[in-house]
N, C-alpha and C positions, 0 to 999 in steps of 0.2 A: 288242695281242694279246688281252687280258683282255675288252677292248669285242666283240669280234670274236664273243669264244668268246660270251659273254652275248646278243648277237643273234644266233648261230647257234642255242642255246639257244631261245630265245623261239619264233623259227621252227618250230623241232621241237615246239616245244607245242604252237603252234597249228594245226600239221601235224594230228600227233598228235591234239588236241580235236575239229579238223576231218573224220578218219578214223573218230573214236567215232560223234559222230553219225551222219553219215553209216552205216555200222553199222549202231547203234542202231533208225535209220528203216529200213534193210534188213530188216529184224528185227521191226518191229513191221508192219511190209507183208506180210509171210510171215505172220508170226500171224494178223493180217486176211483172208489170203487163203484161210489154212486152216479157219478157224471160218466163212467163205461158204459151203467147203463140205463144212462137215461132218464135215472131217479132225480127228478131235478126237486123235487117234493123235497127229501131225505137228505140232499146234495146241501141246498138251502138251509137245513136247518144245523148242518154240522158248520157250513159253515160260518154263520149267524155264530155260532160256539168258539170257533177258531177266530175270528173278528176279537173276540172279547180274551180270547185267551193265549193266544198262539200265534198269533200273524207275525210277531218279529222272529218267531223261530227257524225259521229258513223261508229261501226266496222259492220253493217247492208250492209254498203256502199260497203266495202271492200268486203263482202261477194257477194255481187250481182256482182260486180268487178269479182271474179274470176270467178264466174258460166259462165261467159259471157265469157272468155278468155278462159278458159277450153273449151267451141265450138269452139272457132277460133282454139285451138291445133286440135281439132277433124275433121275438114274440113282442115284442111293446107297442102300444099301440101307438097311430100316429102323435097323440095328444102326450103321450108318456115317454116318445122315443126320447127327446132330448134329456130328459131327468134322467133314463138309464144311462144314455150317453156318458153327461155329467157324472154320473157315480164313477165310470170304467178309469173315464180320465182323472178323477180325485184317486182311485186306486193305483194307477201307474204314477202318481206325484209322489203317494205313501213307500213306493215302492221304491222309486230311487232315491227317497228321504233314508229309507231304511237298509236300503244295500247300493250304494252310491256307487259301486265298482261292477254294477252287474251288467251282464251282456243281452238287455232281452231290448234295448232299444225302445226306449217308455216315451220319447219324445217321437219318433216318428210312427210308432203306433196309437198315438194321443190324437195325433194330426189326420190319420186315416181314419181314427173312431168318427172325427168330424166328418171329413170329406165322405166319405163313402155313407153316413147317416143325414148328409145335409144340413148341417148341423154347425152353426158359427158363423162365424163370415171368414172371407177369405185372408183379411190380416193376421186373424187366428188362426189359422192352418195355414199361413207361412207364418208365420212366429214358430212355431212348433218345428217347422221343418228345417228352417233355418238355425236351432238348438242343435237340430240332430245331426246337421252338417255339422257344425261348429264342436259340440261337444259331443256327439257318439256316431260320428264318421266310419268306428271300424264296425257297426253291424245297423249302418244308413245301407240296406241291401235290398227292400223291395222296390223293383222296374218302376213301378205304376207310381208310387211316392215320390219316386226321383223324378218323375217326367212332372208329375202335379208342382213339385218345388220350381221348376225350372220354368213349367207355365205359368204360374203366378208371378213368379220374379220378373218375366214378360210381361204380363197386365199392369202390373206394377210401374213398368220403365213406359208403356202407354201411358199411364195417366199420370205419372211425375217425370215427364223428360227435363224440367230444369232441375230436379237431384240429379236422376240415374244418365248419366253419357252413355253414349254406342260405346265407349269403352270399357267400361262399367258392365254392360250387359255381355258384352264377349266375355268380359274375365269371370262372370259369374257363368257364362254357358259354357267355355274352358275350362272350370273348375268342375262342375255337372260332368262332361266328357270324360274327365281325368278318374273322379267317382266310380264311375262304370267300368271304365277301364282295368281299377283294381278289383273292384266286383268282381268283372271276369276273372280275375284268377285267383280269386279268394273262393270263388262261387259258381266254378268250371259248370257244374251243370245247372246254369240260367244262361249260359252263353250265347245260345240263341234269340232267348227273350231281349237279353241288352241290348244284344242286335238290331232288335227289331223297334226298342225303344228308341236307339243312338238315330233309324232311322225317319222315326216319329219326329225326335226333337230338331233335325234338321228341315222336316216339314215346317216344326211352328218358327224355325229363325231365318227361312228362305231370306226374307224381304230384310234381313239383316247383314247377311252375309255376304255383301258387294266384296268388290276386291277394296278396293279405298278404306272400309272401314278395318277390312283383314287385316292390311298391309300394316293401319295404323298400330293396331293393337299389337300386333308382330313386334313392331320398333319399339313400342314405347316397353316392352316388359321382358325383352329378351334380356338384355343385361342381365336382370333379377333374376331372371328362371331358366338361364343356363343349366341349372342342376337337376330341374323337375322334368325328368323326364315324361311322367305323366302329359303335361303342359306343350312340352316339346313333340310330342306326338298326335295331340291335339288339333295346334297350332299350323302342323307339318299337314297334315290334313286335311283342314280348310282352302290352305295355302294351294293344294294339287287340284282342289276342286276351281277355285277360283284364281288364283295367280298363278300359273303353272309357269312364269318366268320372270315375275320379281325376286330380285335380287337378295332377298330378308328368305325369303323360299330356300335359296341353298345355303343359308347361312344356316338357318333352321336345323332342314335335316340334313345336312353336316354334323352339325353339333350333336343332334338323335343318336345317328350312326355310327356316332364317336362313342358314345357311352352307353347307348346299346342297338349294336348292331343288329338286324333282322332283317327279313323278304322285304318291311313295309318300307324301311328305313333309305333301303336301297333302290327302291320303285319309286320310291322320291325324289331322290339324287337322280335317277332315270326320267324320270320326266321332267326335269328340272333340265336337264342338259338337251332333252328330245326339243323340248321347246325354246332353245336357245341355240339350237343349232349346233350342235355339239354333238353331232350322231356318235362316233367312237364314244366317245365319254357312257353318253346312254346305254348304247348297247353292252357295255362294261357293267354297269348298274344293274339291265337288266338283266344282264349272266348270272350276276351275283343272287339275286333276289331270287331267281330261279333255282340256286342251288339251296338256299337257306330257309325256301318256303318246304313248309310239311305239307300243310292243303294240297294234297291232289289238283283238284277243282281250277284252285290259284295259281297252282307252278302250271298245270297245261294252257291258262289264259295270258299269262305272263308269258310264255315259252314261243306261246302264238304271234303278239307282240313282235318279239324280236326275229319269227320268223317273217311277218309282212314286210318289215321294215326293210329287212338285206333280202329279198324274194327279187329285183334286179340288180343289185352289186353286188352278194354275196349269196350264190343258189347254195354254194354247201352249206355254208351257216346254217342256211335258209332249213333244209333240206333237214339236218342235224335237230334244228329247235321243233318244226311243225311232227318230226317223229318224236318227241320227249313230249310237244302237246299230245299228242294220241297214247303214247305208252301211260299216261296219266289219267288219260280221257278219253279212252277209245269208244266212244258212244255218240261223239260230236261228229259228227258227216261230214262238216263243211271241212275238217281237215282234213280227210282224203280229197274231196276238191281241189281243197289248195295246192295239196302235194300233187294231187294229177296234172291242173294246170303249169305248176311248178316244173314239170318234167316237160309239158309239151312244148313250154315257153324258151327249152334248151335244145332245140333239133337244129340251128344253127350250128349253135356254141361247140354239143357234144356225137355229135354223126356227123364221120369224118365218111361215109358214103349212103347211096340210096338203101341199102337194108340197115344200117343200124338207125337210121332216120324212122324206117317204118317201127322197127322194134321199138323204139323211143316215143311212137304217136300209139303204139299196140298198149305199153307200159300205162302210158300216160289213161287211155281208155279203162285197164284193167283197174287200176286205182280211182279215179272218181266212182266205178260202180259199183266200188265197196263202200261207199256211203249210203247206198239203198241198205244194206243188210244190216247198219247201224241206227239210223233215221230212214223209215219208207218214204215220210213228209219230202224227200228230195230225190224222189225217184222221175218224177218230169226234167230235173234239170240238170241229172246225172246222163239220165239217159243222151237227153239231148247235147248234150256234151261228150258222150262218149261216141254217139256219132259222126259227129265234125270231126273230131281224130281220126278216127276210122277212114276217114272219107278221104283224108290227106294221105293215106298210103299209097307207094308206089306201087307199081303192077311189076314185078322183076321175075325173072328168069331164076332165076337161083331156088332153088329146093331147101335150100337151109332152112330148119325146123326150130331152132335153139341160136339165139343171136346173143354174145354177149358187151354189153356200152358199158365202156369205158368212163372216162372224164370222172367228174364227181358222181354220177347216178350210179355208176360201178353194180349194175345188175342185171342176171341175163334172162332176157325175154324170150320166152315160146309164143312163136310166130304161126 
């Protein structure tokens, strides 16, 4: 009889458990359906119901929970904003009390409830964000939050420089850097936004980012974060803006390029050696990078690069890179320029008499004024330019129509 009653028992609980839920998801469907549309009335009162009955039943709950509070912050008036505030933020504390493993990122949307409602002070809203680095890093992913942590941690190092050192503040604007970095490729389509923040936060750290203090920071933490690449690409960064030939610069990305080689890695190592006088070496680097880059955009600016550089000791080179700029980017004008000039700057070298000389100043014309039909904005200085060539023709006897040069230009001109 006792057996009996004990699984009659059981049954009713799971009757019972099985009726909650069920329930519960009735309940959270309603909620759902009223905030679709708008019934903020009906929204309210179910979920007034679900507060008292159902909230720990899934984090769904919680989530229709804030959507609905988030309108109340919206409509509240000035005198009420912060009470609504305060409630959002008590509901995201409940919420990672209640499901500690969730992904919706309750501290750094606690910190924007502030910031963006005006609401707290600003310890408070880095205390907040500072959690979400610390402890929910992998979905620390809105732009604007990140740039806020990073300006505060600034205001911060203004008004407590005997705490926070320049070194201090680098390893925290490095560590912000490194954030983003994975961002991007956790969160491909913000990639431009990051962008555009990475480019903000170098605005608020201008006046920080001397070489002297780079360099320090470089030394004193490479040892340790050999392995972070994040860091090391960071760092490598800085170092091309500002030290483009200390020493810790090729140690750097060396080290990047070793463990993960890439276009950037290699444009490092390239201006590392461009400015240390190490042309070969560069131009090696920049080969490299050129090949490794996917950017369109980046391999034709890159590609350009190495063609200025050998444009008088090495016209094939030369000649070779400024066409892979164009096959990449053929909308940039200045690079038929280049390459026109490039040809006429060879009537020397590669006219071995007066008609392949002329063909070679005809060449050279016919190429700068294919920059007009890519950019018009250079039609004054194409033309003007394809004059002067012009003008340098010899007057010869010869009837020859079709000239073909030799040397490196290897192309035959109709004269």
């Amino acid at each position: 009889m006792k057996r009996k009653l004990i699984i009659l028992l059981m049954i009713f609980a799971f009757q019972f458990g099985t009726a909650q839920e069920t329930n519960c998801a009735d309940k959270e469907s309603k909620l759902a359906k009223y905030l679709s549309e708008n019934d903020y009335i009906k929204a309210k009162e179910v979920w007034n119901d679900i507060k008292m009955t159902c909230l720990t039943s899934s984090e769904k709950s919680f989530q229709l929970g804030l959507q609905l509070q988030q309108y109340n912050i919206e409509i509240a008036s000035r005198e009420d904003k912060e009470k609504e505030v305060r409630e959002i933020l008590g509901l995201f504390k409940l919420y990672d009390k209640t499901f500690p493993n969730n992904s919706n990122g309750n501290f750094e949307k606690s910190a924007m409830a502030l910031y963006l409602n005006k609401v707290g002070t600003n310890n408070e809203i880095y205390s907040l964000l500072d959690q979400a680095f610390e402890l929910q890093k992998k979905t620390f992913q809105d732009p604007e939050a990140i740039f806020v942590y990073l300006q505060l941690y600034v205001e911060k190092y203004k008004a407590e420089k005997s705490t926070i050192t320049s070194d201090k503040l680098l390893s925290k604007y490095t560590d912000v850097i490194s954030l983003i970095e994975m961002n991007k490729e956790t969160v491909p389509a913000n990639q431009e936004i990051y962008d555009r923040v990475l480019v903000s936060m170098e605005s608020l750290m201008k006046d920080f980012l001397v070489c002297e203090n780079i360099v320090s920071h470089a030394k004193n933490n490479f040892q340790n974060k050999t392995n972070d690449v994040y860091w090391l690409q960071s760092v490598a960064k800085m170092l091309s803006v500002s030290c483009k030939n200390a020493p810790i610069f090729e140690s750097i990305a060396t080290e990047l390029h070793t463990r993960k080689p890439s276009a950037k890695s290699a444009y490092y190592l390239a201006t590392y050696n461009l400015n240390t006088a190490k042309q070969d070496k560069a131009i090696e680097f920049f080969s490299e990078s050129v090949k490794l880059e996917s950017d369109k955009m980046t391999k034709a600016t890159t590609a350009y690069t190495i063609a200025s550089i050998l444009s008088t000791t090495d016209k094939e080179k030369s000649k070779e890179m400024v066409l892979t700029a164009i096959e990449n980017n053929p909308t940039n004008g200045r690079y038929y320029i280049f390459l026109g000039n490039l040809y006429a700057n060879a009537v020397s070298e590669c006219g071995t008499n007066d008609l392949e000389k002329n063909a070679i100043y005809k060449l050279a014309s016919d190429t700068v004024l294919k920059a007009i039909l890519v950019e018009p904005r250079l039609k004054g200085t194409s033309e003007e330019l394809s004059k002067s060539y012009l003008q340098k023709i010899i007057t010869t006897k010869a009837n020859t129509k079709s000239v073909k040069i030799g040397c490196w230009i290897n192309q035959t001109v109709i004269l």
